[in-house]
N, CA, C and O atoms as CSV, one atom per row, in Angstrom:
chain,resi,resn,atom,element,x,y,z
A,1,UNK,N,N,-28.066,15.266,41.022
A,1,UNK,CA,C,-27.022,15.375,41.999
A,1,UNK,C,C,-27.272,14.479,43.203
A,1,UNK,O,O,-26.356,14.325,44.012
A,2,UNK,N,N,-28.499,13.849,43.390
A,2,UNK,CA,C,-28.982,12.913,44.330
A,2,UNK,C,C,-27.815,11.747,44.454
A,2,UNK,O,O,-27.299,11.482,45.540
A,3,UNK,N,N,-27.482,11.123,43.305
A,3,UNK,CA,C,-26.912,10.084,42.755
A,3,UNK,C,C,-25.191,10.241,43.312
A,3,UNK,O,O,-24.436,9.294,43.535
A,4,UNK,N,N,-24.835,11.835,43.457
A,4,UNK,CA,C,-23.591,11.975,44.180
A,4,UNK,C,C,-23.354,11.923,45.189
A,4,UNK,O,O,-22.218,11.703,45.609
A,5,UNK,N,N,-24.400,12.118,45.921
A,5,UNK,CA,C,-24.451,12.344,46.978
A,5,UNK,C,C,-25.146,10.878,47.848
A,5,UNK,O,O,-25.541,10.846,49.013
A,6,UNK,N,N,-25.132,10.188,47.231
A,6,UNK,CA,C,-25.238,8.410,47.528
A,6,UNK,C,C,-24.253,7.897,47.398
A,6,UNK,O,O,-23.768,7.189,48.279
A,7,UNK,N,N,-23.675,8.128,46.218
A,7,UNK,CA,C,-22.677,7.102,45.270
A,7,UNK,C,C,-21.255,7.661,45.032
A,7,UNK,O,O,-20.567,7.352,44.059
A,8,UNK,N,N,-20.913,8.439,45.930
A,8,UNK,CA,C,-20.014,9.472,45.605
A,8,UNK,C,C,-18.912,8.895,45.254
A,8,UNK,O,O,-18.303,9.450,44.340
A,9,UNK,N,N,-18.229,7.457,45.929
A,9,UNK,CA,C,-16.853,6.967,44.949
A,9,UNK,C,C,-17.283,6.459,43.819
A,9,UNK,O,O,-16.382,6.546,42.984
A,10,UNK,N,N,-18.616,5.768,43.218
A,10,UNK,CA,C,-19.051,5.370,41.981
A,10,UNK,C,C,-18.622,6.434,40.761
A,10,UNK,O,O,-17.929,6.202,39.770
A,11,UNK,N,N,-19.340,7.813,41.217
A,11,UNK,CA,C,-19.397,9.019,40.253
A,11,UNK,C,C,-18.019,9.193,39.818
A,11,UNK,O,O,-17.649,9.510,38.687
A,12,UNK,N,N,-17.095,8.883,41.130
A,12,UNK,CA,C,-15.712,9.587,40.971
A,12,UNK,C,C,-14.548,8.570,39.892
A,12,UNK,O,O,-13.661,8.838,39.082
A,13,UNK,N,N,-15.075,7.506,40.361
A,13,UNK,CA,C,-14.490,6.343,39.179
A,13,UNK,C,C,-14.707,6.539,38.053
A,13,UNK,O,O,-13.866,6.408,37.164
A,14,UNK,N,N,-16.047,6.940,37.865
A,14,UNK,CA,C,-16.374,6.899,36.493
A,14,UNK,C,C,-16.202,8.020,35.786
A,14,UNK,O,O,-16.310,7.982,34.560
A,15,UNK,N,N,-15.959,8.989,36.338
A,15,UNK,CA,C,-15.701,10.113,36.254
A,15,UNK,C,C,-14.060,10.385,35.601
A,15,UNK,O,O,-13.690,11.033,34.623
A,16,UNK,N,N,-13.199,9.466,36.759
A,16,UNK,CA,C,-11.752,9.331,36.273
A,16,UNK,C,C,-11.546,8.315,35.096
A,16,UNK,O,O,-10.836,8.529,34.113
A,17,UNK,N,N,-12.081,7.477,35.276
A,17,UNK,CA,C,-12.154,7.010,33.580
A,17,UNK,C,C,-12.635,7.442,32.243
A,17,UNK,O,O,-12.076,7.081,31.207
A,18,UNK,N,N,-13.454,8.051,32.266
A,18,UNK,CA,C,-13.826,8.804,31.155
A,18,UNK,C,C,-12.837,9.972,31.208
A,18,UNK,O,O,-12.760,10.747,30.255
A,19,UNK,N,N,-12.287,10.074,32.003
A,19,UNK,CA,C,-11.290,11.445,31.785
A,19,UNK,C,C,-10.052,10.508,31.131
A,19,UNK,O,O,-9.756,10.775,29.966
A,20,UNK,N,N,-9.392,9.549,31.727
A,20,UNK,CA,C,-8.709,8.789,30.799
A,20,UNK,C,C,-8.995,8.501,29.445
A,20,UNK,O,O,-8.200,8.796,28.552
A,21,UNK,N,N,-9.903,8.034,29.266
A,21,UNK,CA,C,-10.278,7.656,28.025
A,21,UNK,C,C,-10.367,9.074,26.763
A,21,UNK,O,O,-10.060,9.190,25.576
A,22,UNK,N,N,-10.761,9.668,27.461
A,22,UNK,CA,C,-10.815,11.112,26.756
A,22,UNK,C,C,-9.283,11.448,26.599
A,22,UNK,O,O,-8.859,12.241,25.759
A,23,UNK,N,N,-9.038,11.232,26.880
A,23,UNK,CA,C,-7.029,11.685,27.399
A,23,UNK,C,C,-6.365,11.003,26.342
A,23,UNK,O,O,-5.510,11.437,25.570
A,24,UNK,N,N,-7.067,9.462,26.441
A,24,UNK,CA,C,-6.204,8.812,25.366
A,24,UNK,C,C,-6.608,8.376,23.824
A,24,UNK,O,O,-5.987,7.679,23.022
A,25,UNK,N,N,-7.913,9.066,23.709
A,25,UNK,CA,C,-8.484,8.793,22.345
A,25,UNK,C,C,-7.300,9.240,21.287
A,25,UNK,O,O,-6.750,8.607,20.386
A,26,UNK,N,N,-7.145,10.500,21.735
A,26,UNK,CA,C,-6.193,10.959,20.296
A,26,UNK,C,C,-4.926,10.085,19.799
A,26,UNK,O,O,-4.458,10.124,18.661
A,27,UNK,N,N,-4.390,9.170,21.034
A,27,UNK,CA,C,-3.428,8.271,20.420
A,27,UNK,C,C,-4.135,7.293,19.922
A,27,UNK,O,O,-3.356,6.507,19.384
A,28,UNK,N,N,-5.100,6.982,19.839
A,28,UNK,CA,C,-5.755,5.795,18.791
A,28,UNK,C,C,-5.250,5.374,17.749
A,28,UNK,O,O,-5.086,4.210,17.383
A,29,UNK,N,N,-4.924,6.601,17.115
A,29,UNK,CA,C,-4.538,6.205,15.691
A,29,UNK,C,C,-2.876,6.028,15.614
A,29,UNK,O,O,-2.301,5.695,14.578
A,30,UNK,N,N,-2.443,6.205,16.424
A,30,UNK,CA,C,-0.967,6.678,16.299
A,30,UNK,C,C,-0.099,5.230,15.484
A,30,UNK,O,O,0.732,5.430,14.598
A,31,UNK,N,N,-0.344,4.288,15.805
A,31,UNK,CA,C,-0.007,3.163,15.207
A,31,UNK,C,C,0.203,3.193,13.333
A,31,UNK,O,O,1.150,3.078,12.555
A,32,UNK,N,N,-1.478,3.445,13.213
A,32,UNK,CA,C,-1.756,3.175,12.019
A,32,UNK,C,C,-0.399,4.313,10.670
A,32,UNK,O,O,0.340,5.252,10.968
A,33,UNK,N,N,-0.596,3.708,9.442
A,33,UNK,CA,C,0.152,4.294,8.899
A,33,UNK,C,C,-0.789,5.571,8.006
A,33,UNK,O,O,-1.967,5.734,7.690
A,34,UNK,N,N,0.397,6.254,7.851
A,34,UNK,CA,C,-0.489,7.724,7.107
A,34,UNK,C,C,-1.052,7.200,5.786
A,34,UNK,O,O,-0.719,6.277,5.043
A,35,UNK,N,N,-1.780,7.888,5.765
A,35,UNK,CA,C,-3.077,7.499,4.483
A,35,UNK,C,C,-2.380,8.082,3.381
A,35,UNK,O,O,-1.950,9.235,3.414
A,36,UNK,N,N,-2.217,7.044,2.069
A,36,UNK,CA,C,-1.421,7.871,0.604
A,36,UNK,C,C,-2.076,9.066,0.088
A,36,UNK,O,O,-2.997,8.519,-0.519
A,37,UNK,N,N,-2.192,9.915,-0.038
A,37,UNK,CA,C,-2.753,11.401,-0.622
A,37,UNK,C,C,-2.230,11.180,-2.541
A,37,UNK,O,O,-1.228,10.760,-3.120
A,38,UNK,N,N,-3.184,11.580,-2.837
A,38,UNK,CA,C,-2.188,11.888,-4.191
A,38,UNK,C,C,-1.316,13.064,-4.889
A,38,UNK,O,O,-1.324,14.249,-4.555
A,39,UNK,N,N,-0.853,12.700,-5.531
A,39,UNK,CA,C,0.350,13.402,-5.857
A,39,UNK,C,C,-0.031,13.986,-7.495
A,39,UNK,O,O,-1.057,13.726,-8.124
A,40,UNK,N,N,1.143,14.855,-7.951
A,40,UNK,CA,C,1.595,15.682,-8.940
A,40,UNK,C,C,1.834,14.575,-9.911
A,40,UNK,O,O,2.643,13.703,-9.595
A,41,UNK,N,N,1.248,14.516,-11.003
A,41,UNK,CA,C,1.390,13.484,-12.156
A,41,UNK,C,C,2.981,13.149,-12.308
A,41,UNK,O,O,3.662,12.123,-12.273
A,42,UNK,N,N,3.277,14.865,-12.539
A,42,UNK,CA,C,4.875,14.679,-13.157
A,42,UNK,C,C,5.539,13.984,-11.955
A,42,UNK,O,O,6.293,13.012,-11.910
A,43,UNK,N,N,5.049,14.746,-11.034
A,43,UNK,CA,C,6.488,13.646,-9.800
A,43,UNK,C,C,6.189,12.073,-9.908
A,43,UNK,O,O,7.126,11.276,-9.870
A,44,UNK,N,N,4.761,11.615,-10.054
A,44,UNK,CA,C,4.534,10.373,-10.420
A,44,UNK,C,C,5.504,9.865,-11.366
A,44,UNK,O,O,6.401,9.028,-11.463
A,45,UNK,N,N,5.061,10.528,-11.843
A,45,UNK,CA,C,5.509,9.738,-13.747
A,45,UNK,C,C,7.203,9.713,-13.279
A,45,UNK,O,O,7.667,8.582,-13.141
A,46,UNK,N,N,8.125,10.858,-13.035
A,46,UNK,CA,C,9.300,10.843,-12.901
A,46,UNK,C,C,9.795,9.824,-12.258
A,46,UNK,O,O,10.638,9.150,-12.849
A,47,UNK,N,N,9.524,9.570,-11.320
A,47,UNK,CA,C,9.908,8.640,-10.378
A,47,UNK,C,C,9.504,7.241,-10.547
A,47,UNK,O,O,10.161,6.356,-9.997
A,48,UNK,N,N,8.073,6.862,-11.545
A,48,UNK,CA,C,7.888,5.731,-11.957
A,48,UNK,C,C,8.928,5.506,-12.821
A,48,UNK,O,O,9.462,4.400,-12.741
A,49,UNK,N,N,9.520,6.611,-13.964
A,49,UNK,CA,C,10.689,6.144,-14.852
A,49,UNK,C,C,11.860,6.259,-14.201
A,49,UNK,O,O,12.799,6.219,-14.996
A,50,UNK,N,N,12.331,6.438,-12.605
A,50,UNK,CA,C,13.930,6.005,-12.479
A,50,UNK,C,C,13.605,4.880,-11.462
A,50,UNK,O,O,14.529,4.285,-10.907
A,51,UNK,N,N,12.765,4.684,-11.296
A,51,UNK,CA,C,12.508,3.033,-10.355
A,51,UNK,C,C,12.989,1.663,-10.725
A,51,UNK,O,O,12.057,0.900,-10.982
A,52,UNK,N,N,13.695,1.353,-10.782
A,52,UNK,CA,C,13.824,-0.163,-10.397
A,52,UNK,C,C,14.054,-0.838,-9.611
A,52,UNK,O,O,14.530,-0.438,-8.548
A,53,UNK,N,N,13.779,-2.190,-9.875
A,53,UNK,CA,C,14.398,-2.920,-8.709
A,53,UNK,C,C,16.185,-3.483,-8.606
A,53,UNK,O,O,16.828,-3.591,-9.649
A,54,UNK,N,N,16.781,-3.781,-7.333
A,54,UNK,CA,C,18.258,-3.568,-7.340
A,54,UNK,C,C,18.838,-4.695,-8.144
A,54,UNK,O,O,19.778,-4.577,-8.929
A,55,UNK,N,N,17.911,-6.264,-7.758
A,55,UNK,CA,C,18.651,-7.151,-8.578
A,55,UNK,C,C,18.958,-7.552,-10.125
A,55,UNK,O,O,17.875,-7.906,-10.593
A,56,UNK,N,N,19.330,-7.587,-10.491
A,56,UNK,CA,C,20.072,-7.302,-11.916
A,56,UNK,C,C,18.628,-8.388,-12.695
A,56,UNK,O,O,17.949,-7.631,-13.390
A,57,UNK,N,N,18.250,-9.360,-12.721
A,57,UNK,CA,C,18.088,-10.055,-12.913
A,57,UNK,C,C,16.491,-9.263,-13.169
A,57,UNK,O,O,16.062,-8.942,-14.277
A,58,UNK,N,N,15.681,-9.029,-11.681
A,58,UNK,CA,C,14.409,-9.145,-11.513
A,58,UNK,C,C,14.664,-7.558,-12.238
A,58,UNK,O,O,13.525,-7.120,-12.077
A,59,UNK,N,N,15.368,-6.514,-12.875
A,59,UNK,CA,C,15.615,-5.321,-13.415
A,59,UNK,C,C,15.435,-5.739,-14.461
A,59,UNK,O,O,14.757,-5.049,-15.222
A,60,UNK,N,N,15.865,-6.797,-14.847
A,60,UNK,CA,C,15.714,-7.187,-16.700
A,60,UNK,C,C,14.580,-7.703,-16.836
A,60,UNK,O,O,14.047,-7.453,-17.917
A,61,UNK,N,N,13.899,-8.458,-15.996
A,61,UNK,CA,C,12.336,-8.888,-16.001
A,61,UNK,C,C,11.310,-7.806,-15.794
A,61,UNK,O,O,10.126,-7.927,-16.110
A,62,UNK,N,N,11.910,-6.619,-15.177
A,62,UNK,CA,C,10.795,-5.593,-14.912
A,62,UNK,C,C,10.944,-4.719,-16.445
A,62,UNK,O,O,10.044,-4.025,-16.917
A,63,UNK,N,N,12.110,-4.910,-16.988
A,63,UNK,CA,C,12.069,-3.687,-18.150
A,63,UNK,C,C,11.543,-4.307,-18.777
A,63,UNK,O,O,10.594,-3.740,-19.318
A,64,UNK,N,N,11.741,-5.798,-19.147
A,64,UNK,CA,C,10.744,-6.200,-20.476
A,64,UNK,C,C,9.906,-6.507,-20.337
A,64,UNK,O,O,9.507,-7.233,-21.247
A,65,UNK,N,N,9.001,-6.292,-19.269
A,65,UNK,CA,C,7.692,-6.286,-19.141
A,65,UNK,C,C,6.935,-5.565,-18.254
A,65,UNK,O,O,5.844,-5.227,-18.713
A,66,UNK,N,N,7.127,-5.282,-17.325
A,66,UNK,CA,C,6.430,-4.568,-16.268
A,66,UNK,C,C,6.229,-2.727,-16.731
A,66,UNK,O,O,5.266,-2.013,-17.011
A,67,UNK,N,N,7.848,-2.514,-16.601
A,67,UNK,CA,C,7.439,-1.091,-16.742
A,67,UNK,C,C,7.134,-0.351,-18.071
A,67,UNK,O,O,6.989,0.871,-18.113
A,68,UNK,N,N,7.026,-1.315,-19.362
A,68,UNK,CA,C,6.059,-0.692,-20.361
A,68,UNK,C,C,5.012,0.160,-20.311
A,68,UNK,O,O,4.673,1.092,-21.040
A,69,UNK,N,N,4.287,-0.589,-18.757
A,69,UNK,CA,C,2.789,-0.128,-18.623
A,69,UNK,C,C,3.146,0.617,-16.916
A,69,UNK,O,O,2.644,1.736,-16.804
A,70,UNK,N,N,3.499,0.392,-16.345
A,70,UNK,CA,C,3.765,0.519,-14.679
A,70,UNK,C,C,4.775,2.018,-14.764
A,70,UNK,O,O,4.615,2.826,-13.849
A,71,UNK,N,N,5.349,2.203,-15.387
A,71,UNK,CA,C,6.243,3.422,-15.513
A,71,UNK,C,C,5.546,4.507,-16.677
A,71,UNK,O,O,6.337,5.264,-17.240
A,72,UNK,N,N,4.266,4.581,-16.995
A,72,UNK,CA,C,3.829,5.009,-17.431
A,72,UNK,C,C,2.363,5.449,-17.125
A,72,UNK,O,O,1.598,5.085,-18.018
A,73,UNK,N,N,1.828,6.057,-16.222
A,73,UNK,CA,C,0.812,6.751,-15.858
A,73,UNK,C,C,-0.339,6.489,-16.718
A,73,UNK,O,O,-1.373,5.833,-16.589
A,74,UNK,N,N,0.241,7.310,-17.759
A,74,UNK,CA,C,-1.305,7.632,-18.679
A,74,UNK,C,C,-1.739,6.421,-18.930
A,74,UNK,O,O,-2.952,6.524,-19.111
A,75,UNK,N,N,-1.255,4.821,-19.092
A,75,UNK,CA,C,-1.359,3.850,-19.180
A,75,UNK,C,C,-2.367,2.936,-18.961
A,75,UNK,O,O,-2.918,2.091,-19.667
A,76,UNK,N,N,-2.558,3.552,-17.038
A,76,UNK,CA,C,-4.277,3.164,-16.652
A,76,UNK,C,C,-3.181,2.369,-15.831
A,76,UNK,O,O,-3.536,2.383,-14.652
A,77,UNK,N,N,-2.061,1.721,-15.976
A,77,UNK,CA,C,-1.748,0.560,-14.541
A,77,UNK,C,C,-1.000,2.036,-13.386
A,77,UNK,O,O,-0.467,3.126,-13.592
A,78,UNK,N,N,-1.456,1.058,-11.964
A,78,UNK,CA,C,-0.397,1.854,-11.113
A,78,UNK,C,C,0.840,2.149,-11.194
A,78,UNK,O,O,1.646,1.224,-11.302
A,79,UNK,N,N,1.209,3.253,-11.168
A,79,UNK,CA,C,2.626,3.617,-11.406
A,79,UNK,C,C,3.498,3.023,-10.180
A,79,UNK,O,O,3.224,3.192,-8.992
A,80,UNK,N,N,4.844,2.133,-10.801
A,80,UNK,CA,C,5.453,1.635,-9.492
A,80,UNK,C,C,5.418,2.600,-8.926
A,80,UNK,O,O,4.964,3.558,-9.552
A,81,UNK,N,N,5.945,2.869,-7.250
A,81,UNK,CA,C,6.016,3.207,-6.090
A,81,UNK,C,C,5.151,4.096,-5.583
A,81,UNK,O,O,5.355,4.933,-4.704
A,82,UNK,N,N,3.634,3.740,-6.524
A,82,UNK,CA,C,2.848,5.532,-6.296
A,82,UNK,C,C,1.648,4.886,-4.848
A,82,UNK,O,O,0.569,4.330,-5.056
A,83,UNK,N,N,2.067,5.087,-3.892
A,83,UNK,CA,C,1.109,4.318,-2.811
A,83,UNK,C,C,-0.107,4.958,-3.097
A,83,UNK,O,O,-0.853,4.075,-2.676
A,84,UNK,N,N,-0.750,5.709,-3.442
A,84,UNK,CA,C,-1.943,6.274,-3.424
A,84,UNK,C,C,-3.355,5.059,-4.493
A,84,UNK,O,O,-4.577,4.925,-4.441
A,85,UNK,N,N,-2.160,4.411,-5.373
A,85,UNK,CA,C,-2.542,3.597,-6.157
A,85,UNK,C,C,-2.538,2.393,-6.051
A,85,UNK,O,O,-3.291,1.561,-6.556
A,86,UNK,N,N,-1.368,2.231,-5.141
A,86,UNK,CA,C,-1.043,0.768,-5.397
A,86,UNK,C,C,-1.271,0.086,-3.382
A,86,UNK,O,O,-0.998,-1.026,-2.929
A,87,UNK,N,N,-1.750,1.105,-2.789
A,87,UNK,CA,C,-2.372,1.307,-1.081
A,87,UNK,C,C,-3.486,0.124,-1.526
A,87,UNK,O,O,-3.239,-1.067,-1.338
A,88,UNK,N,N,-4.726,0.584,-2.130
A,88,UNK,CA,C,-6.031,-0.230,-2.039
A,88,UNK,C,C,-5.823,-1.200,-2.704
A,88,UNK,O,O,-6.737,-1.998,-2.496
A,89,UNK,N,N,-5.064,-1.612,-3.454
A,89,UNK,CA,C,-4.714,-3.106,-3.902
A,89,UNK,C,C,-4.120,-3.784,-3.334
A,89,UNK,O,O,-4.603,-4.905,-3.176
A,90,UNK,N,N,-2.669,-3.472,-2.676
A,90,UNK,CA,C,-2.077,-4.423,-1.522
A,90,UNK,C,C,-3.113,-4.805,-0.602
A,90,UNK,O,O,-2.993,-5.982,-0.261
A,91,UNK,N,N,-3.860,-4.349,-0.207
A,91,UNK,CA,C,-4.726,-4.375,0.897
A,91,UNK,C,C,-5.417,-5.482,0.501
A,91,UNK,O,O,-5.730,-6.224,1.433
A,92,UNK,N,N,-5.761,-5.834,-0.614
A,92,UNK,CA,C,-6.617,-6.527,-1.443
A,92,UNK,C,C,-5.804,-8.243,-0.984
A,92,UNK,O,O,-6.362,-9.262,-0.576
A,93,UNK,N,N,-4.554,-8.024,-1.220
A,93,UNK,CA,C,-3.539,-9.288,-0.168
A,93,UNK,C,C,-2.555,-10.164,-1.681
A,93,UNK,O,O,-2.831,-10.164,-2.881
A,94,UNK,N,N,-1.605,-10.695,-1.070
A,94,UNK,CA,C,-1.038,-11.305,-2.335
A,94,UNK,C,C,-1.561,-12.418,-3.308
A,94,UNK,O,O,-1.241,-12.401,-4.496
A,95,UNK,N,N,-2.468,-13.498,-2.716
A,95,UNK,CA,C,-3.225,-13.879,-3.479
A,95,UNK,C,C,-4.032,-13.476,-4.167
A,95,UNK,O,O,-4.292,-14.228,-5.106
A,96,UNK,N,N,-4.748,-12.297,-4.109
A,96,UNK,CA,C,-5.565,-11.681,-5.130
A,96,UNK,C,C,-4.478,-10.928,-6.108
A,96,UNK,O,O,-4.232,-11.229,-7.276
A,97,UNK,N,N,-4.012,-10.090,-5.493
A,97,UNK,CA,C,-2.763,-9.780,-6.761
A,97,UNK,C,C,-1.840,-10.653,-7.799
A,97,UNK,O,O,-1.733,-10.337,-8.984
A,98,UNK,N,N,-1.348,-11.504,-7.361
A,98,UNK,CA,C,-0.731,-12.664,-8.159
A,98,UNK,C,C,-1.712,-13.052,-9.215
A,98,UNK,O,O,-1.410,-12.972,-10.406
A,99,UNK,N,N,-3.065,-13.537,-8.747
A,99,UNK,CA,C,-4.385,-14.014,-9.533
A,99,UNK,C,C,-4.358,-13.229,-10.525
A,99,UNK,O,O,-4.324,-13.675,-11.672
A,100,UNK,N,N,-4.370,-11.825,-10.239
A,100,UNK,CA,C,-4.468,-10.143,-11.076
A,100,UNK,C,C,-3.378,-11.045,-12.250
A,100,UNK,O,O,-3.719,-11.735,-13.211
A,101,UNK,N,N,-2.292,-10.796,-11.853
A,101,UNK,CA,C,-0.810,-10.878,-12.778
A,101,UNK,C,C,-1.198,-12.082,-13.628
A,101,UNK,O,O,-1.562,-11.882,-14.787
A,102,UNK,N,N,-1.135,-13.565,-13.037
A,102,UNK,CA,C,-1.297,-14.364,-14.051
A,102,UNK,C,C,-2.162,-14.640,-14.964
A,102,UNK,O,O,-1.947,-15.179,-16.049
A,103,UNK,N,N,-3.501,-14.143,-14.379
A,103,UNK,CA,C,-4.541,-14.215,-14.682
A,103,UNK,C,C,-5.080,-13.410,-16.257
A,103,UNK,O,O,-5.706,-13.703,-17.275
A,104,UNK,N,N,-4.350,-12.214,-15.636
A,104,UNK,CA,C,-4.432,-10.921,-16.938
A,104,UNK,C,C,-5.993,-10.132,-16.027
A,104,UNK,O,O,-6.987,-10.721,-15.602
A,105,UNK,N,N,-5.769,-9.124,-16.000
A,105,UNK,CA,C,-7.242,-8.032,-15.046
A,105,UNK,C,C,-7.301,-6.646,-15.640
A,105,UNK,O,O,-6.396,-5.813,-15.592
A,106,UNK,N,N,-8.357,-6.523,-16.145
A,106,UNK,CA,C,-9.164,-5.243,-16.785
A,106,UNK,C,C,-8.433,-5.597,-17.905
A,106,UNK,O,O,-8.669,-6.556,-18.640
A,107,UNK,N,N,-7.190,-4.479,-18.050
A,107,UNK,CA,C,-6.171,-4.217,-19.204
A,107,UNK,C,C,-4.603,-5.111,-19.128
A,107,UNK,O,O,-3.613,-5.191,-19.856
A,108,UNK,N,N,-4.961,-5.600,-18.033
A,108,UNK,CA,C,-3.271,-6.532,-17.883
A,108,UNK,C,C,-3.733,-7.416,-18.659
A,108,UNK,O,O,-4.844,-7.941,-18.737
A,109,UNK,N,N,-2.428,-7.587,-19.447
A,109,UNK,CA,C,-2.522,-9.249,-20.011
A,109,UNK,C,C,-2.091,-10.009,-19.019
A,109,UNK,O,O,-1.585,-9.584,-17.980
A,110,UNK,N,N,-2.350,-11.600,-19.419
A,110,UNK,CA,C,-1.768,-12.332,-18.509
A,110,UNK,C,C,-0.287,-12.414,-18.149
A,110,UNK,O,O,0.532,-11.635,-18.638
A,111,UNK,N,N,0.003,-13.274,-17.373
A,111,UNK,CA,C,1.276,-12.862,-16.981
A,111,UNK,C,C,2.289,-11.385,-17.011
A,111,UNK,O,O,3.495,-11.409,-16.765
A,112,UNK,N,N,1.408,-9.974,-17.412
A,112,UNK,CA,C,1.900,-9.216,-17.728
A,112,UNK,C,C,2.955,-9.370,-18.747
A,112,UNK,O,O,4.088,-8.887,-18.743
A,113,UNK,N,N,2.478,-10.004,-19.477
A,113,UNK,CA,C,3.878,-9.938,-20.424
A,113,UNK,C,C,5.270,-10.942,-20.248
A,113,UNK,O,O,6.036,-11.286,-21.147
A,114,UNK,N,N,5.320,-11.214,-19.118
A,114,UNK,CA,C,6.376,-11.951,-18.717
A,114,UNK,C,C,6.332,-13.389,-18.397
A,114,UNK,O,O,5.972,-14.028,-17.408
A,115,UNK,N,N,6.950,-13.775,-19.877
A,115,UNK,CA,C,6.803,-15.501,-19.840
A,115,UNK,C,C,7.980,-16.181,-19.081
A,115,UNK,O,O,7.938,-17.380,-18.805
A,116,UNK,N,N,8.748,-15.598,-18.841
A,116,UNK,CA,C,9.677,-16.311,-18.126
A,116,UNK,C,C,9.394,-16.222,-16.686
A,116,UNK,O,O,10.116,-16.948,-16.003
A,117,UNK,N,N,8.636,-15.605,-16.131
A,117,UNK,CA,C,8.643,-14.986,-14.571
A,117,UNK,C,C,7.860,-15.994,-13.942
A,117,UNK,O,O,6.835,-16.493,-14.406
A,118,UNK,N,N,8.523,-16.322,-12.619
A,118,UNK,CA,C,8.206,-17.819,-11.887
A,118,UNK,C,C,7.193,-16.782,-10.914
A,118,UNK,O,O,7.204,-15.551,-10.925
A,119,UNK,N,N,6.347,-17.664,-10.102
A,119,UNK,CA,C,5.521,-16.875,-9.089
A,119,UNK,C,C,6.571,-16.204,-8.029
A,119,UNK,O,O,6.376,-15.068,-7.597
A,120,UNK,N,N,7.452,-16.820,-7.728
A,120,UNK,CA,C,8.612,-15.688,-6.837
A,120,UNK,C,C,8.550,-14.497,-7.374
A,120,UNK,O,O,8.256,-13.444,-6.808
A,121,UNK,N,N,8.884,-14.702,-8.692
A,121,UNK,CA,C,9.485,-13.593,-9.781
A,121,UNK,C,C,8.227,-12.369,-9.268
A,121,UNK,O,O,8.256,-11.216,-8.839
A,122,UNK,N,N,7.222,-13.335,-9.582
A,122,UNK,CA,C,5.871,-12.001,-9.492
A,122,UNK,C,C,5.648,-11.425,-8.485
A,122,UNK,O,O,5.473,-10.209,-8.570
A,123,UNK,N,N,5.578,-12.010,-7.303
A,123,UNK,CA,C,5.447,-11.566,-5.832
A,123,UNK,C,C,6.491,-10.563,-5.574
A,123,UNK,O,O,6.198,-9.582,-4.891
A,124,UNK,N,N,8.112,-10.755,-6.220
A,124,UNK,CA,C,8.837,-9.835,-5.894
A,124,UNK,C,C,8.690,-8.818,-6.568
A,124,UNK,O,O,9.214,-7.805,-6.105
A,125,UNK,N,N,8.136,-8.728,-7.542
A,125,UNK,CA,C,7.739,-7.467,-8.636
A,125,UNK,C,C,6.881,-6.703,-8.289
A,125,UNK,O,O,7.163,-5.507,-8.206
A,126,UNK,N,N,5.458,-7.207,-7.953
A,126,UNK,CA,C,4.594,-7.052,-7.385
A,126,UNK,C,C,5.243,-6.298,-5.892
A,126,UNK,O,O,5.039,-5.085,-5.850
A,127,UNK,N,N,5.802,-6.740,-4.992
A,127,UNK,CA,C,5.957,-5.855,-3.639
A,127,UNK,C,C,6.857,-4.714,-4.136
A,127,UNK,O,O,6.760,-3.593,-3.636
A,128,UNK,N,N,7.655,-4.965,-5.030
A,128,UNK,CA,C,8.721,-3.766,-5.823
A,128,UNK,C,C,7.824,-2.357,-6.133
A,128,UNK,O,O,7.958,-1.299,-5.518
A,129,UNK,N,N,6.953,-2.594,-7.151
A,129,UNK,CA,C,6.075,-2.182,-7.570
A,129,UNK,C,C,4.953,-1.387,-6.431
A,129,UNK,O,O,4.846,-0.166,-6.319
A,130,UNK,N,N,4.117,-2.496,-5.586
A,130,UNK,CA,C,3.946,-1.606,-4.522
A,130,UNK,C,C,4.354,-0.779,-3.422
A,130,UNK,O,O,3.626,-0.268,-2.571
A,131,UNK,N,N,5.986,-0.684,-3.573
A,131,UNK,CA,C,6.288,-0.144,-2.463
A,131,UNK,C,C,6.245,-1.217,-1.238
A,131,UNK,O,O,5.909,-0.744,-0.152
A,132,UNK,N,N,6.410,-1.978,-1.265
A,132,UNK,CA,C,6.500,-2.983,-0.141
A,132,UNK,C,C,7.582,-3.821,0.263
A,132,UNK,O,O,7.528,-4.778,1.035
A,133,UNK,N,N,8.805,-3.250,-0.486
A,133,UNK,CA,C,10.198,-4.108,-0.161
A,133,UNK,C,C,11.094,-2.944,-0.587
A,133,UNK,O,O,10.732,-1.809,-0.898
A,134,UNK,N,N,12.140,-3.367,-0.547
A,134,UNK,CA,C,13.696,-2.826,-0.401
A,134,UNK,C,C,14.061,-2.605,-1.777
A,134,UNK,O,O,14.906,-1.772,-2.106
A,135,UNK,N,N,13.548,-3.205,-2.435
A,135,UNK,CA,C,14.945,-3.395,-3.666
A,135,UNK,C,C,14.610,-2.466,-4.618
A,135,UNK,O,O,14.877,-2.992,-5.698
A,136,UNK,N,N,14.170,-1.370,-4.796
A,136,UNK,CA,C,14.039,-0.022,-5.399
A,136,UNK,C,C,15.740,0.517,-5.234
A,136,UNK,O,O,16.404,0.549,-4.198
A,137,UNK,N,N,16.141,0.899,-6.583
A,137,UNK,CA,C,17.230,2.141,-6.715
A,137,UNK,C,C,17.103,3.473,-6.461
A,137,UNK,O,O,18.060,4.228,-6.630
């Protein structure tokens, strides 16, 4: 108590800042987005089979190839829109994913199946798939 009784606006500064700081820790996180939890197989699975994407086009490229394996769980690939799955791979960034697709990874074949699909094609499938764009029905 020596130290207060010297330093008494020092203590009090520091004092009011750590009370701020304490005040505002809990918004720390507030930004960040909620963490994917996992889910109920069946709601998985259900919702992997009414997913597509809106454009007619990239819909006919996802049925004949993508969601063979992607709309199907037991499969081993991420089920489109299941973030719990498809969270730690986006993260991973689009160049490593694309690489994944053309490349063929673990159990993907290359190109997933899809010989006609330009790298647009994939990137838009790919964000479809992760939950990362619009064009879901």
């Amino acid at each position: 108590m020596v130290v207060i009784a010297i330093f008494p606006g020092t203590f009090v500064r520091r004092t009011l800042w750590l009370a701020a700081v304490v005040a505002l820790l809990p918004m720390a996180g507030c930004k960040r987005a909620p963490r994917a939890v996992p889910e109920n197989p069946a709601t998985v699975a259900a919702r992997a089979a009414a997913m597509l994407p809106s454009d007619l086009r990239l819909a006919a490229l996802y049925r004949a190839s993508c969601q063979t394996c992607h709309a199907h769980p037991d499969s081993g690939a991420p089920p489109v829109g299941y973030h719990y799955a498809w969270d730690p791979r986006w993260a991973q960034g689009m160049p490593t994913l694309l690489s994944h697709v053309i490349g063929g990874y673990n159990g993907m074949p290359a190109g997933g199946q899809c010989f006609t699909c330009t790298q647009d094609d994939y990137q838009t499938l790919i964000r479809f798939m992760a939950g990362q764009s619009a064009t879901a029905n």
